[in-house]
TIRO-2110 file (N, C-alpha, C; in Angstrom, 1 decimal):
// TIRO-2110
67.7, 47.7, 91.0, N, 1, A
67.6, 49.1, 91.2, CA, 1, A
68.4, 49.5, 92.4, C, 1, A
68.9, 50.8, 92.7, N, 2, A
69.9, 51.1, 93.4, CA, 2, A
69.0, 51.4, 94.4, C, 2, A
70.0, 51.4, 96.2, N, 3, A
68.9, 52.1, 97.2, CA, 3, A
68.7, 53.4, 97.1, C, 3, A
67.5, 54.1, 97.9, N, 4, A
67.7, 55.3, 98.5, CA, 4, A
69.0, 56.0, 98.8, C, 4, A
69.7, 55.6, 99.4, N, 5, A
71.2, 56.0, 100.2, CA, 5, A
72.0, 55.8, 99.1, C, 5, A
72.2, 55.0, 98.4, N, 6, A
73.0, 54.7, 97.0, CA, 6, A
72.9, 56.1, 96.1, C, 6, A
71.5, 56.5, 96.1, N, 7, A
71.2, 57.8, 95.1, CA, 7, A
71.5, 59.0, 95.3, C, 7, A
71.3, 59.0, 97.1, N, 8, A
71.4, 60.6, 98.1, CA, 8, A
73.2, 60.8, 97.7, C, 8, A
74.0, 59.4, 98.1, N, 9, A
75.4, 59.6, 97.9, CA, 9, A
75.6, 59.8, 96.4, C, 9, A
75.5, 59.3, 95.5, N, 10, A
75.9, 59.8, 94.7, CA, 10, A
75.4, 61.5, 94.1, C, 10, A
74.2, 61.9, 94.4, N, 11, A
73.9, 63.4, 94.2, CA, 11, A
74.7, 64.1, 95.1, C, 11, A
74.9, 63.8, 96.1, N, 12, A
75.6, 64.8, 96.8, CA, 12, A
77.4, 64.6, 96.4, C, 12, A
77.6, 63.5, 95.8, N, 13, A
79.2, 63.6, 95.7, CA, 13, A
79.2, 64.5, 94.3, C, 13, A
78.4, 64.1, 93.6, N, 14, A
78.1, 64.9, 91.9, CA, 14, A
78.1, 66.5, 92.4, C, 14, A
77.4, 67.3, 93.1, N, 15, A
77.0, 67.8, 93.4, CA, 15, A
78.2, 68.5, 94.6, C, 15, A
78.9, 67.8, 95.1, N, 16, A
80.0, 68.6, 96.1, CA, 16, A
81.5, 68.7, 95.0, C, 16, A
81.3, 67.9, 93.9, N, 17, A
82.5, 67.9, 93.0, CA, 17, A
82.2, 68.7, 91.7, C, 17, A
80.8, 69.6, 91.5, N, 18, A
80.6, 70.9, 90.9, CA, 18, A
81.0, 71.9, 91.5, C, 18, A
80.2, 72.0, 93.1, N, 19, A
81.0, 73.0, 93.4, CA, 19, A
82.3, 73.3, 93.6, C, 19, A
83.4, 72.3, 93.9, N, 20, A
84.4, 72.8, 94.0, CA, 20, A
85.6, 72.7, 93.0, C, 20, A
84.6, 72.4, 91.6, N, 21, A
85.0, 73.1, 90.4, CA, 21, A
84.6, 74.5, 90.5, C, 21, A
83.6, 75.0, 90.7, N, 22, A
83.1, 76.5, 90.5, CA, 22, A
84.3, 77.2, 91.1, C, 22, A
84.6, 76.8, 92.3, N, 23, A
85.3, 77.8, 93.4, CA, 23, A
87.0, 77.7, 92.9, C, 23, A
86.8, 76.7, 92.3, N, 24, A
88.5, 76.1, 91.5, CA, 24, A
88.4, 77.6, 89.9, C, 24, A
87.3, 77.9, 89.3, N, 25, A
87.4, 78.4, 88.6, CA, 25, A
87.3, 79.7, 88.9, C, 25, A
86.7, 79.9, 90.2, N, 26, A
86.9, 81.7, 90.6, CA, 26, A
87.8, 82.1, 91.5, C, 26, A
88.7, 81.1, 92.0, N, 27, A
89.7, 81.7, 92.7, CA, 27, A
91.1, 81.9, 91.2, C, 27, A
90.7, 81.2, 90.1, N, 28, A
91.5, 81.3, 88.8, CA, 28, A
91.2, 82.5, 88.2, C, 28, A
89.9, 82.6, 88.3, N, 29, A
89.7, 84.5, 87.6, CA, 29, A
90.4, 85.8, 88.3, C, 29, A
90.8, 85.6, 89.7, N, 30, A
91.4, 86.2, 90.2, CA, 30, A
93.0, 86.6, 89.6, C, 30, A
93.4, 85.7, 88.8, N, 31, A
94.7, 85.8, 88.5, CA, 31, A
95.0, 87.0, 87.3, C, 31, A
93.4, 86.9, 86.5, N, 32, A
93.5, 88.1, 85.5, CA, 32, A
93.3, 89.6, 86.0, C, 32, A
93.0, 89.7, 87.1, N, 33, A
92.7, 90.9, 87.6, CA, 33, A
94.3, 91.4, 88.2, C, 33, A
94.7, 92.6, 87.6, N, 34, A
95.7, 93.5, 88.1, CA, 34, A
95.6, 94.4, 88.4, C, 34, A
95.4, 94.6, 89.7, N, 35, A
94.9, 95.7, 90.7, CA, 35, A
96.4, 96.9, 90.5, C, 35, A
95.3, 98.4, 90.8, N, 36, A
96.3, 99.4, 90.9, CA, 36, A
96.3, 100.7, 91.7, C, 36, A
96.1, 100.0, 92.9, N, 37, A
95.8, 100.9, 94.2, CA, 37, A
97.1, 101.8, 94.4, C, 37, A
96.6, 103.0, 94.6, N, 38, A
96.7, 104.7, 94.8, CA, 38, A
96.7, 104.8, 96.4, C, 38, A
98.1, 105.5, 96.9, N, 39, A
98.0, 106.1, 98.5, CA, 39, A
98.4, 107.3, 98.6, C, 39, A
98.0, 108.3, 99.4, N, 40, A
99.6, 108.9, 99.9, CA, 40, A
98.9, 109.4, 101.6, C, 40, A
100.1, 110.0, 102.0, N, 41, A
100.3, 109.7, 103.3, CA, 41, A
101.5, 111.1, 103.7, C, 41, A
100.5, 112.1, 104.7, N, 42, A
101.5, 113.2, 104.9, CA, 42, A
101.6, 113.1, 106.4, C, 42, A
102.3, 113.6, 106.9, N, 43, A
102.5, 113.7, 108.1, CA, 43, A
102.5, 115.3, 108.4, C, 43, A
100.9, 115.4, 109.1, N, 44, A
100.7, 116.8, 109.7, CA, 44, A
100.6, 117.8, 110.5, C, 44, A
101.0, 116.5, 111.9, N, 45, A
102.4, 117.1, 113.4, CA, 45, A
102.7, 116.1, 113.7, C, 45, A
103.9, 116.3, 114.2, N, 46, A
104.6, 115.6, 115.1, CA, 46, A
104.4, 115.8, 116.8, C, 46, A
102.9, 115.3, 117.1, N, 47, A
102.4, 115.7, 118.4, CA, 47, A
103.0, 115.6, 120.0, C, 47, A
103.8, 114.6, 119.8, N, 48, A
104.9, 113.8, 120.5, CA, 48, A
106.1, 112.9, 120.6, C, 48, A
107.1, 113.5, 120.5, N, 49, A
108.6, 113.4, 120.8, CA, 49, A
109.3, 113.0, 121.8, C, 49, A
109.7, 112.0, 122.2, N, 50, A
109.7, 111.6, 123.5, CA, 50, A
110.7, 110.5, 123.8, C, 50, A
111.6, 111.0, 124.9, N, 51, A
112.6, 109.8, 125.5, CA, 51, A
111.9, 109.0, 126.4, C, 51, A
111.2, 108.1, 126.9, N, 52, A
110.5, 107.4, 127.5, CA, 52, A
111.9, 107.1, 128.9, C, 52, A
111.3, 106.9, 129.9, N, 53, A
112.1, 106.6, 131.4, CA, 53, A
113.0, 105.3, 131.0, C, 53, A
112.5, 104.5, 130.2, N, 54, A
113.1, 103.0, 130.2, CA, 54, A
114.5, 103.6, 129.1, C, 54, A
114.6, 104.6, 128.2, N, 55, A
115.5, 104.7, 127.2, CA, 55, A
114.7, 104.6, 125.6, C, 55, A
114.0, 104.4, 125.5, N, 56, A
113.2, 103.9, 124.5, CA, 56, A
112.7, 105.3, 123.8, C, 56, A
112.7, 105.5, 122.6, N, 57, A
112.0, 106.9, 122.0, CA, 57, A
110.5, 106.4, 121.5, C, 57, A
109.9, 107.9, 121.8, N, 58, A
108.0, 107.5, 121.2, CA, 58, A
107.6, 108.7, 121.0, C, 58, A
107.0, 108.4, 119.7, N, 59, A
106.6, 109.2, 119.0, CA, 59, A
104.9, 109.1, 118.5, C, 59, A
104.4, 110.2, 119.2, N, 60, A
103.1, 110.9, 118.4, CA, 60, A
102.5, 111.5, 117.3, C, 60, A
102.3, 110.7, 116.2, N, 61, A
102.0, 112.0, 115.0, CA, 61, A
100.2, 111.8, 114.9, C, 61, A
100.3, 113.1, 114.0, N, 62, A
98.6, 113.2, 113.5, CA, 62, A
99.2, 113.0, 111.7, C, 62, A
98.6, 112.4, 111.3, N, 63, A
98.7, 111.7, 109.9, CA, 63, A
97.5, 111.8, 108.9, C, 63, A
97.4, 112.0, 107.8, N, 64, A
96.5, 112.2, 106.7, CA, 64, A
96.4, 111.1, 105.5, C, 64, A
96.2, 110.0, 105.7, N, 65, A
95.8, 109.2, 104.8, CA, 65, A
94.5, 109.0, 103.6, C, 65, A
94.9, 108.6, 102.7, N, 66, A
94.3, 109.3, 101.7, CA, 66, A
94.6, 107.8, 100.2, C, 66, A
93.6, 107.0, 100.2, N, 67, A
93.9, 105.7, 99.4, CA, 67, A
92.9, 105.5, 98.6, C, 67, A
92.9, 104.9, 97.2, N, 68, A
92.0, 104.1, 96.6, CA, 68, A
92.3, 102.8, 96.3, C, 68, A
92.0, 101.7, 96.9, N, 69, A
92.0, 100.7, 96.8, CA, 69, A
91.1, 100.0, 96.2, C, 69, A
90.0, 100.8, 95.3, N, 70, A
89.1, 99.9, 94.9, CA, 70, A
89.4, 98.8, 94.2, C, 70, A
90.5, 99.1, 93.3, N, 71, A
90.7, 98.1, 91.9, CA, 71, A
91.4, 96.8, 92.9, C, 71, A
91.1, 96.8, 93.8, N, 72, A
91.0, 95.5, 94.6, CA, 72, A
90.5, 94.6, 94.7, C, 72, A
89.4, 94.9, 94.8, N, 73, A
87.6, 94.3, 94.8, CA, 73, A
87.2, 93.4, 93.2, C, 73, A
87.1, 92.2, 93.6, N, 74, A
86.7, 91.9, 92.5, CA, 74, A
85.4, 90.9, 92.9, C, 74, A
84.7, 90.5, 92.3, N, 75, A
83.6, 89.5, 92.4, CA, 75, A
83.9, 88.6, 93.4, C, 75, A
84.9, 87.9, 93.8, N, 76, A
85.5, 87.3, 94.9, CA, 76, A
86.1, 87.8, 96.0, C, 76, A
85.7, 89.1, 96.5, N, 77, A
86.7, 89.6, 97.3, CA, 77, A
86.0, 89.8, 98.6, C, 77, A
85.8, 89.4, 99.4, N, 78, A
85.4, 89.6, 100.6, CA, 78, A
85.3, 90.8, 101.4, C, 78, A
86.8, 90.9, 101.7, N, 79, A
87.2, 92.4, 102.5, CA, 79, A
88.8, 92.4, 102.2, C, 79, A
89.2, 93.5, 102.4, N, 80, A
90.9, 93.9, 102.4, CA, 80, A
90.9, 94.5, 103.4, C, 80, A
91.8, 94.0, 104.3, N, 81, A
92.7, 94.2, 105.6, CA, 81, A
93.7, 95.3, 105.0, C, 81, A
93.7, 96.4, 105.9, N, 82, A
94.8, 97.2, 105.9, CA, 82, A
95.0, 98.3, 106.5, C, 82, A
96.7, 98.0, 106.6, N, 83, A
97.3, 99.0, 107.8, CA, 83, A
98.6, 99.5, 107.2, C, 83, A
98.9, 100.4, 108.2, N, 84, A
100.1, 101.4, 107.7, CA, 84, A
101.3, 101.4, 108.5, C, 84, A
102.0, 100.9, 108.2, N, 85, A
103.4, 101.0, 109.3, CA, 85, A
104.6, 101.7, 108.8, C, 85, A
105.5, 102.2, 109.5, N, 86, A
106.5, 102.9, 109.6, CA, 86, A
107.4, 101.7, 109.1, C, 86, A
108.5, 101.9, 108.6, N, 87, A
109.8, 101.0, 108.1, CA, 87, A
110.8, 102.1, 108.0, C, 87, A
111.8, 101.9, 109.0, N, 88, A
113.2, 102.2, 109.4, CA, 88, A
114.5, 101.3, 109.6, C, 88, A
115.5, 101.7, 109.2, N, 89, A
116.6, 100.7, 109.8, CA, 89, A
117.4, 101.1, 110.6, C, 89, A
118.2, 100.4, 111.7, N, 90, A
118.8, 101.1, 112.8, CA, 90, A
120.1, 100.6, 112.5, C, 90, A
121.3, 100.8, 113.0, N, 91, A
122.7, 99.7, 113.2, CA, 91, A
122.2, 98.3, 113.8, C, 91, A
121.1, 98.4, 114.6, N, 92, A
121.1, 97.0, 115.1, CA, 92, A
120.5, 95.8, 114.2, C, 92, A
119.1, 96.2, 113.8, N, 93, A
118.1, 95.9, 112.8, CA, 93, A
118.1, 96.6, 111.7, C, 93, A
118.6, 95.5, 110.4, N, 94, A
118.3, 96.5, 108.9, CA, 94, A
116.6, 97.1, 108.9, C, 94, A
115.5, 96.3, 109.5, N, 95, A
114.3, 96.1, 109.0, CA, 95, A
113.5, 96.6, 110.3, C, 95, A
113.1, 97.5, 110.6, N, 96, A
111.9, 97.9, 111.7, CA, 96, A
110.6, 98.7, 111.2, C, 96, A
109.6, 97.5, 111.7, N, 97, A
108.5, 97.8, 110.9, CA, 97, A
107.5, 98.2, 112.3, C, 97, A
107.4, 99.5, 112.2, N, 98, A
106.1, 99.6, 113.7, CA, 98, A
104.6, 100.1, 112.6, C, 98, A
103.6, 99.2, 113.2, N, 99, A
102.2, 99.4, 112.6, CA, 99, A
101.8, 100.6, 113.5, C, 99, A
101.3, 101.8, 112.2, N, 100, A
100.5, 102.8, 112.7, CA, 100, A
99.1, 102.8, 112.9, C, 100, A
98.4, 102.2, 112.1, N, 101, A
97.1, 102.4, 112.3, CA, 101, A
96.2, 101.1, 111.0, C, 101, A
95.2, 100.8, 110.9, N, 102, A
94.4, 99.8, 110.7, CA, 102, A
92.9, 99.6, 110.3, C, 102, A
92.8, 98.6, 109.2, N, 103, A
91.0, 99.3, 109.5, CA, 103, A
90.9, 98.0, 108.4, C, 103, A
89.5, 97.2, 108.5, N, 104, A
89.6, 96.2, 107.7, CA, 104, A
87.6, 97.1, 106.4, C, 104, A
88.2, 96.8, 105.0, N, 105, A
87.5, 97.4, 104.8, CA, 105, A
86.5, 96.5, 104.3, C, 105, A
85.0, 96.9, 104.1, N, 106, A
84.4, 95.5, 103.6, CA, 106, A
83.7, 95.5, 101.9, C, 106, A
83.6, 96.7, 101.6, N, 107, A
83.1, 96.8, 100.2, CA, 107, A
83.7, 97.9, 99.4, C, 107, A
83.3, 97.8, 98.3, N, 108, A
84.2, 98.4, 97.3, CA, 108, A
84.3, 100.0, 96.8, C, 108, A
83.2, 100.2, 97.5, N, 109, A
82.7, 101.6, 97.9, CA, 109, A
83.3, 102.7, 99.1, C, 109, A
83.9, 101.7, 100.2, N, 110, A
84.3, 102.4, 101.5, CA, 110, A
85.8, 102.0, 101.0, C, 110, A
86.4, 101.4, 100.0, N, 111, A
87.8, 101.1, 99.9, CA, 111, A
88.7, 102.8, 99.3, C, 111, A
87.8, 103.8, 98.9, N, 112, A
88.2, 104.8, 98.4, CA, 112, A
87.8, 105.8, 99.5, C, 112, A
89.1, 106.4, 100.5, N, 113, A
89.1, 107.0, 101.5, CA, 113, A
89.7, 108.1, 101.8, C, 113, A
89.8, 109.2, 102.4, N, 114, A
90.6, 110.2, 103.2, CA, 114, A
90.5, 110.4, 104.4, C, 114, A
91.4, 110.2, 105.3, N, 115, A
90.9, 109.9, 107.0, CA, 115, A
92.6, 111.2, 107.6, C, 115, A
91.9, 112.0, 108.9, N, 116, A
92.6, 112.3, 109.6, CA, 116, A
93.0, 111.6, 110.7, C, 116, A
94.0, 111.1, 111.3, N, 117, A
94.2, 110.3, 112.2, CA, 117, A
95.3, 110.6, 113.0, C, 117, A
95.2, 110.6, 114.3, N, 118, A
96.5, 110.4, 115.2, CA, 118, A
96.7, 108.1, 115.0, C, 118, A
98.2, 108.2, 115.2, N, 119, A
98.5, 106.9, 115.2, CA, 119, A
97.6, 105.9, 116.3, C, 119, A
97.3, 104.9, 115.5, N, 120, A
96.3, 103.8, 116.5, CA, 120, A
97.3, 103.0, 117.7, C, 120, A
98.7, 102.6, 117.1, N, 121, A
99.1, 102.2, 117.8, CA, 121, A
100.3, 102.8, 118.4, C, 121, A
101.0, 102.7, 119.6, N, 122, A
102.6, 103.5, 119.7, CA, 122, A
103.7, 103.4, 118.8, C, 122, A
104.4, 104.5, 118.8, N, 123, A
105.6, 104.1, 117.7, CA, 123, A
106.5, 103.9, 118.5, C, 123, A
106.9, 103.4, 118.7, N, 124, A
108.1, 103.1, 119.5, CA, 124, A
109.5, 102.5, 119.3, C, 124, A
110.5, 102.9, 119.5, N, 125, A
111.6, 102.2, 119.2, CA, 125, A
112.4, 102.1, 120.4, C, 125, A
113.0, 100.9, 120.2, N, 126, A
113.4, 99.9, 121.8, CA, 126, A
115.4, 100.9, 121.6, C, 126, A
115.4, 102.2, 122.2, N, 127, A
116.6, 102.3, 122.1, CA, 127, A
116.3, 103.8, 121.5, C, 127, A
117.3, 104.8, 121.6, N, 128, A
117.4, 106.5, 121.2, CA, 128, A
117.9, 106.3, 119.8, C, 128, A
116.9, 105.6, 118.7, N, 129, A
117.1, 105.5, 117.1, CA, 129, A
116.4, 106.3, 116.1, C, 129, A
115.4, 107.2, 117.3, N, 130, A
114.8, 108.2, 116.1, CA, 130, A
114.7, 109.2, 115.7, C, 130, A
115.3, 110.0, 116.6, N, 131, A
116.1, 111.2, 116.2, CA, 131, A
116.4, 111.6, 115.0, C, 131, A
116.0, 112.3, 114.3, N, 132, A
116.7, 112.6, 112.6, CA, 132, A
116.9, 111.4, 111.8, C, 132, A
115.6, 110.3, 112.3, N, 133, A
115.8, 108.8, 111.4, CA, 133, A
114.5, 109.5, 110.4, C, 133, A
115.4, 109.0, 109.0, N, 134, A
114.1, 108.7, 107.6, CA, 134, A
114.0, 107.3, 108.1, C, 134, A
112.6, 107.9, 107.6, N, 135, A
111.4, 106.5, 107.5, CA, 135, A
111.0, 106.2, 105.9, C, 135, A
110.4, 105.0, 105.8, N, 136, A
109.1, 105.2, 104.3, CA, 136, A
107.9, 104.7, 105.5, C, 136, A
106.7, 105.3, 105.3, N, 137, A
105.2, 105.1, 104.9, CA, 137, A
105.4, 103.9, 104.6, C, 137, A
104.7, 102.8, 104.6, N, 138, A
104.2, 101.2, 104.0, CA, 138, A
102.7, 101.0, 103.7, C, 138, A
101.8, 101.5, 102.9, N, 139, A
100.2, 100.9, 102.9, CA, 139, A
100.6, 98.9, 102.8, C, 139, A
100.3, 98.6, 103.3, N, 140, A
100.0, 97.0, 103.7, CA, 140, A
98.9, 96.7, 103.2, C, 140, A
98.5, 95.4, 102.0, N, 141, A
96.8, 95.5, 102.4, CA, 141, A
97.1, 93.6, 102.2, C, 141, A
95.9, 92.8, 102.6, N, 142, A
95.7, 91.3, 102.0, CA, 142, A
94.5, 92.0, 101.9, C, 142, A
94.5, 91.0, 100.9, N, 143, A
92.8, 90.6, 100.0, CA, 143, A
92.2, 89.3, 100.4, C, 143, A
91.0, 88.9, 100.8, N, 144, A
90.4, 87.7, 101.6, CA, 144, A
89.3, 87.4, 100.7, C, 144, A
89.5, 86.7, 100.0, N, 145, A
88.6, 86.3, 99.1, CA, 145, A
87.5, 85.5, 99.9, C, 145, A
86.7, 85.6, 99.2, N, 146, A
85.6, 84.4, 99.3, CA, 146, A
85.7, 83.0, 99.0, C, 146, A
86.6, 83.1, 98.5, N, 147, A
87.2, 81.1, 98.0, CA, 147, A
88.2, 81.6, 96.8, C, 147, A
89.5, 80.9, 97.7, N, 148, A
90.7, 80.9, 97.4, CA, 148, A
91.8, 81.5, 97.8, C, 148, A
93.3, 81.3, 97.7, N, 149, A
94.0, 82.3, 98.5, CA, 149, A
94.2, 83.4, 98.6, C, 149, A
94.3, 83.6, 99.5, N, 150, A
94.7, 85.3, 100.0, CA, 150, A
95.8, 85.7, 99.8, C, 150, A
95.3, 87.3, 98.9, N, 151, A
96.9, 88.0, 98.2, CA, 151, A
97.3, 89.2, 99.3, C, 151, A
98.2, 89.1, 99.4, N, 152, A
98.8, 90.6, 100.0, CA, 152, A
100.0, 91.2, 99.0, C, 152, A
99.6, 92.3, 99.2, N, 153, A
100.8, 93.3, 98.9, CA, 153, A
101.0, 94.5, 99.2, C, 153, A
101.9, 95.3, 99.3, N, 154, A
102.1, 96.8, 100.0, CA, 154, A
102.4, 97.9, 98.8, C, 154, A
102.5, 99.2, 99.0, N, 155, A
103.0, 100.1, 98.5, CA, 155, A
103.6, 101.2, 99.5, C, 155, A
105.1, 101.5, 99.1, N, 156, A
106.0, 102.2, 99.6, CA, 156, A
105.8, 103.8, 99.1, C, 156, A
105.6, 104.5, 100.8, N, 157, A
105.7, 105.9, 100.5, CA, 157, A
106.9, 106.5, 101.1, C, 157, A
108.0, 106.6, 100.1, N, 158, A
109.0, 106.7, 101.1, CA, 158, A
109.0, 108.3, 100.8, C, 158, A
110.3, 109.4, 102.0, N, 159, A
110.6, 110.2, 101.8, CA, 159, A
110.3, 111.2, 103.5, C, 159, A
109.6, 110.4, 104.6, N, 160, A
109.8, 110.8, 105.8, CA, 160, A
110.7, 110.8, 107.0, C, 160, A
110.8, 112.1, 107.6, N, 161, A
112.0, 112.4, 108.6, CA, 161, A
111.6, 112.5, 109.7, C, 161, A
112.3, 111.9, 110.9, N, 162, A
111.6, 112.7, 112.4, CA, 162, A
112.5, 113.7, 112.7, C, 162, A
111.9, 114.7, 113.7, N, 163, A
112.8, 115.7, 113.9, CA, 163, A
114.3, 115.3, 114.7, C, 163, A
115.0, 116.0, 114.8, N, 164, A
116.5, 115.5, 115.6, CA, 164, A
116.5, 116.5, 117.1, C, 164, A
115.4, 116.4, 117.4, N, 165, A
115.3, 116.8, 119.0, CA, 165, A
114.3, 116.5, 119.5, C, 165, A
113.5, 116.1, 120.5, N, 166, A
112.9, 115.2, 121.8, CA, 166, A
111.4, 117.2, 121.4, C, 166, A
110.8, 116.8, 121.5, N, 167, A
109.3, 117.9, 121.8, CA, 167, A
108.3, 117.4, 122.6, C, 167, A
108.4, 117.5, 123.8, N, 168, A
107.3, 117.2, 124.8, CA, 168, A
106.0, 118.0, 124.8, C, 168, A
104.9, 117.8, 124.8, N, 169, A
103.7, 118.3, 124.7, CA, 169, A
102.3, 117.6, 125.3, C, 169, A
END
């Protein structure tokens, strides 16, 4: 007859090699799910315009965000991280990405939102590049499952302009 310890190891190895079939087969369900998250994004002042002392331009807006991300949420999904950044290109940098604001959401119910907001973080650009620069909007989100990897993806709201003169306020 086998020992005590002979039997505990073998249940628990049986037993740690079900579970990580289970979690092997739910981070695979994830693959059938094709999410089709909905944003838009207006810009409703331009609060602040600004040459900053160092040379640097910054800009204040009040912003209206407005998303459904539910079809994100699936039986494995923990929370979706997401934030909104600005994407501009200068002569110097094809690619500048400044994050506006942020919010990690946790259920599938708060993922369908309308929020008024001034920007969370500064916009800033290292240099006098924003003046009469188009932008696009970026919704950013990752998905953090419960077991298995983490998906991100974005949706592009393009079609924003800043003004081509400095407004202090």
């Amino acid at each position: 007859m086998h020992s005590f310890s002979y039997r505990a190891n073998a249940l628990l190895t049986f037993s740690l090699t079900i579970l990580a079939l289970m979690c092997a087969m739910a981070s695979l369900t994830d693959n059938f799910n094709s999410p089709s998250p909905t944003a838009t994004v207006q810009i409703l002042n331009v609060n602040r315009f600004q040459k900053r002392s160092n040379g640097d331009d910054e800009v204040a807006i009040t912003l209206n965000v407005s998303a459904d991300l539910q079809s994100l949420f699936t039986w494995n999904t923990k929370q979706v991280f997401v934030f909104l950044a600005a994407e501009y290109s200068t002569p110097t940098n094809t690619l500048n990405q400044v994050s506006l604001w942020d919010r990690i959401i946790p259920t599938k119910e708060e993922a369908k939102f309308s929020v008024k907001l001034k920007n969370k973080y500064k916009f800033i650009d290292q240099g006098s590049n924003l003046r009469g620069r188009d932008f696009n909007m970026t919704l950013h989100w990752h998905v953090m499952p419960k077991t298995g990897k983490m998906f991100a993806d974005k949706l592009v709201l393009p079609g924003f302009r800043l003004p081509e003169s400095y407004s202090y306020r």
